[in-house]
C-alpha positions, 0 to 999 in steps of 0.5 A: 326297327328304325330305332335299332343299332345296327351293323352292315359286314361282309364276308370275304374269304377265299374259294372254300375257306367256309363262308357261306356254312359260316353264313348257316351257323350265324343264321342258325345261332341268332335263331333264325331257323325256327325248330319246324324248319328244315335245315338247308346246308349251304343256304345262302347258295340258292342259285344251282349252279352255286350248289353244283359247283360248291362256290357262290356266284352272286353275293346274297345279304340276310339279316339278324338280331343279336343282343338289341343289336340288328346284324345285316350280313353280306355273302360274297364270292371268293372266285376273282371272275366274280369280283365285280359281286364282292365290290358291289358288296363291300359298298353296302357294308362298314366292315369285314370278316375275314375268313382264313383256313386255318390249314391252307392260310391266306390265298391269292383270293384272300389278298384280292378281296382284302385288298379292296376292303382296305381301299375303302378303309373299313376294320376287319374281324380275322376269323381262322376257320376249320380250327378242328382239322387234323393238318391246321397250323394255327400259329403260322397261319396267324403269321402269314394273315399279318404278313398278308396285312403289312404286304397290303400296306395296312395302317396300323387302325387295320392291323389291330384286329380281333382274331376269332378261331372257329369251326363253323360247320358246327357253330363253335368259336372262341376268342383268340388262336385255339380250338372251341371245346363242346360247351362253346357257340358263336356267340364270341363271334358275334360279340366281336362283330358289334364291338369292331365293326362300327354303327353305320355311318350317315344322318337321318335327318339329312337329304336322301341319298341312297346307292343302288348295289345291285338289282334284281326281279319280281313277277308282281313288282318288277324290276327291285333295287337292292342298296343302302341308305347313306344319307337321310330316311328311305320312306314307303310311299314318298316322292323319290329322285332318280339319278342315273349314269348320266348327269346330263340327264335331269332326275326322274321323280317318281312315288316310290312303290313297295319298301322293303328291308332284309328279316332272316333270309327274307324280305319284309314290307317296311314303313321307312329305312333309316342312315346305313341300313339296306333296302330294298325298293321297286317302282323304277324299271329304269333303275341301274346298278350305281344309280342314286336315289336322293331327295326330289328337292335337291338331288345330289348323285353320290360316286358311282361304283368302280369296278375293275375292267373285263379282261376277256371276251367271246362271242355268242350267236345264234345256233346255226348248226344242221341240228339248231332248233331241236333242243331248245325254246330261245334261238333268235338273236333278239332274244339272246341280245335281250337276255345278255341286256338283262345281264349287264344291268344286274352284272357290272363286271360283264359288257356286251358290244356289236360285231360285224354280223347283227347275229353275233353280240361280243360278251366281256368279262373277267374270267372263262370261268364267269362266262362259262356261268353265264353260257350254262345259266342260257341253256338251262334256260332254254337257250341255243347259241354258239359261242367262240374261244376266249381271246384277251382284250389288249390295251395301248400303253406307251403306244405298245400293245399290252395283254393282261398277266394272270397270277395262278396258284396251284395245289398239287401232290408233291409228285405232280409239280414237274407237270405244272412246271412243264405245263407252264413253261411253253405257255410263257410263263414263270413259277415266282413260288414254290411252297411245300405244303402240309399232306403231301401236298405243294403249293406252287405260284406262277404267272403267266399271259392270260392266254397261256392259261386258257385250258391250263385248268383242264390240262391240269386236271387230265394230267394230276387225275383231278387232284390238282386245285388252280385258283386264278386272279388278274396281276396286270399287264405285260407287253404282248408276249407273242405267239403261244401253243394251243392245243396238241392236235388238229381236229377229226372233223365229220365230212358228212350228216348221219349216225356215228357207227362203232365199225367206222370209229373202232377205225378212226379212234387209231388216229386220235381221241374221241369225243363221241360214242355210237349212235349219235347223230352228227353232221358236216363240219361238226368236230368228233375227235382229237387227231393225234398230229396237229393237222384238221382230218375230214373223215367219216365216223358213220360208215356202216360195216359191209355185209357179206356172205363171207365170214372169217375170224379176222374180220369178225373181231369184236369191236372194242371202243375207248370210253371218248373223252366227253368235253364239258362248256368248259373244256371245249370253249378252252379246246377249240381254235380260232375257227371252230365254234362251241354249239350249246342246247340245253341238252348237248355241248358240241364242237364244229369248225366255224365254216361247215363244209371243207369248200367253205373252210378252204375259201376262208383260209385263200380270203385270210 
């Protein structure tokens, strides 16, 4: 394979645009689903919280033959909390499709992730996707991707793009602005990629140098490095130099263990990969993400990967509720820092930290959204933990405290834009844009602090039923825009250990929003509701109904309780205040007051 032209191409798009069913239909038109294979949808999404939310979370890479011509292709997310994913992706490519609804048009997402491919100057093939829907607006569309190219100061190199229509779920596309018609395939598409997008760059015969984008994990092999060969011949079997992070360190030498390369969706055992191609190596446990792998005889590191700073932070520890241990196999601190260790080196956009307590590890990232990820792949791994709300990571400008702005965009029905207007003002926020969309529906832009969008997505969705779409992406930083709202009301917390009782909570739910049913087992300090005014309410949801000889009509009403509103990872990291804690077990999702017994809370608050 060594011979082979090659081609290395990411593809980028905003959430739902259609990138990994475009992945499915080039995987599919190049042959690689062989007629005894069973056709996944989405294949590229293999992680299941990938496919449960419908979005992809890790950039994956797949290879096919086209013509004499070997295309290596890159997924990657279209979510801003997973941008650390796309910049590792663009490193290992020489070009980009870019993905646009042909509906919808460029999204905020799209101009981020385009953005970073024109930092490192490399073409783009602009496909228009979903050609085929009853609403698109083909000709505008085109407009706004050029718009979108001039607002990113593009050279003119960047902007003489081929423009492909398709509609991907069928494997169709045509040159140009129009819809494929039934005798058409990918094939233009894919013509497109080997005239635009260039042969990887680099010497064969020069020193080693390859980078190291991302990693991950074999029973048999251990840890696996996953990257590109930028300079020289990659080699099974030969002496290989590892530079790490720290230059003062001297490179590690080793053999190099097993060498593979991308075949389909597979990986296969290879002999050497050759300037440009993508590899993937073990036999370096030490290996990280950024490390250079170069000749022992001169070793020279290339520039590590840049990405951009988390924005959020949180706190995870060890479950200390009255019910810890029931659920889940993994409760120590080691194993929560061990796993949250193991993270970081495959997650560049995520960092961890200490606290005060040797129990609690601080976790940083981009978004709530990449954090909620990374709580719900713990417990369904087995893990318990506690984490605390989201607070935004200040910075020091000209010696004054600066918090980071996010961009939202917000789709809604027509009748709902007075909600996101009325929702964004107390938050301190701005709608910078208000644009009538197509179906009855409005696009409406607004930045705000990123505090004032915590629980902004929940809140939207309770409100429109579900029909609203946010999609949120860093815009910078602002001065520290001071105090904001949180939630509505205080807290209905449990004074006592026991099961909750319909007669106890066909009282309580008078004072505010359940969270819980009957029969479930709860304990002191631990939150069952939402008071309907903004003071913390002790009260016991466990009181039996007293039994007496006595009956009369009034008092043997049936008890009639409101389905409670059952808070997801998201929406309780999003609701909880500064005290209270979100316990999560592979099998409950529950909310409590930090300090569990009113005596403890009051003592706190004295110490505050």
């Amino acid at each position: 394979m060594s011979g082979t032209p090659f081609r290395n191409v990411a593809l980028i798009a905003h959430v739902d645009h259609g990138k990994t069913t475009l992945v499915d239909a080039m995987l599919s038109a190049a042959g690689v689903f062989g007629s005894h294979e069973a056709r996944v949808d989405r294949v590229m999404d293999s992680n299941d919280q990938e496919r449960e939310r419908g979005i992809t979370i890790l950039a994956k890479a797949a290879s096919i033959d086209w013509k004499g011509t070997k295309i290596n292709l890159v997924d990657t997310p279209g979510h801003a909390d997973f941008g650390g994913e796309v910049e590792r992706a663009l490193a290992m490519v020489d070009g980009v499709l870019l993905l646009v609804d042909a509906a919808e048009g460029p999204m905020p997402q799209t101009r981020y992730v385009l953005s970073k491919a024109l930092d490192l100057h490399i073409p783009a093939v602009v496909v228009i996707n979903k050609v085929d829907r009853p609403d698109a607006r083909l000709a505008a569309v085109v407009d706004e991707v050029y718009q979108l190219f001039f607002d990113l100061e593009a050279t003119d190199a960047h902007i003489e793009f081929p423009i492909i229509s398709s509609i991907a779920r069928h494997g169709k596309a045509i040159v140009g602005v129009g819809i494929p018609g039934d005798g058409d395939d990918l094939s233009p598409l894919l013509d497109a990629i080997v005239e635009t997008i260039p042969a990887a760059a680099g010497d064969p015969q020069a020193p080693l140098q390859a980078l190291v984008t991302n990693l991950d994990a074999s029973d048999y092999l251990g840890r696996l490095a996953i990257g590109r060969v930028v300079n020289g011949t990659l080699r099974a079997g030969s002496q290989i130099a590892l530079c790490h992070s720290n230059e003062e360190e001297p490179p590690l030498k080793r053999k190099l263990g097993q060498l593979m390369g991308f075949e389909g969706l597979g990986r296969i055992e290879v002999e050497e990969r050759t300037a440009g191609d993508l590899f993937v190596v073990a036999g370096f446990p030490e290996v990280e993400i950024g490390d250079t792998l170069a000749d022992p005889d001169d070793p020279q590191p290339l520039p590590r990967l840049i990405v951009d700073e988390p924005v959020l932070r949180m706190t995870f520890g060890v479950n200390t509720s009255p019910l810890a241990g029931r659920d889940g196999s993994l409760l120590t601190s080691r194993q929560i820092r061990e796993r949250l260790e193991r993270e970081v080196l495959g997650n560049v956009s995520i960092r961890i930290g200490p606290t005060a307590s040797p129990e609690i590890i601080e976790v940083a990232g981009r978004g709530e959204l990449q954090l909620a990820v990374l709580i719900e792949s713990m417990r369904r791994e087995g893990f318990e933990l506690q984490v605390s709300r989201p607070e935004v990571i200040i910075r020091e400008i000209d010696g004054k405290p600066h918090e980071p702005v996010e961009r939202a965009v917000v789709d809604v029905p027509d009748e709902h834009v007075g909600t996101v207007t009325q929702a964004i003002a107390p938050r301190k926020g701005q709608v910078t844009d208000l644009r009538p969309g197509d179906r009855g529906r409005t696009i409406v832009t607004v930045t705000a602090p990123a505090r004032g969008l915590l629980g902004f997505r929940s809140l939207l969705m309770t409100t429109t039923r579900g029909t609203a779409l946010v999609h949120q992406h860093h815009a910078g930083w602002m001065p520290w825009a001071g105090e904001l709202p949180h939630r509505q009301g205080g807290p209905l917390v449990c004074d006592r250990r026991g099961t909750t009782t319909g007669y106890s909570l066909d009282n309580l739910q008078k004072r505010g929003e359940l969270f819980l049913g009957s029969g479930e087992e709860v304990y002191e300090g631990m939150i069952f509701g939402e008071n309907s005014r903004p003071d913390e309410m002790p009260a016991n949801p466990t009181k039996p109904k007293q039994l007496t000889n006595i009956r009369t009509h009034a008092s043997d009403e049936a008890i009639k309780l409101k389905p409670p509103r059952r808070l997801t990872l998201e929406m309780a990291i999003e609701w909880i205040a500064d005290d209270e804690l979100v316990e999560v077990t592979p099998t409950a999702i529950r909310v409590r007051k930090r300090y569990l017994t009113e005596s403890q809370r009051k003592l706190a608050k004295k110490r505050a």
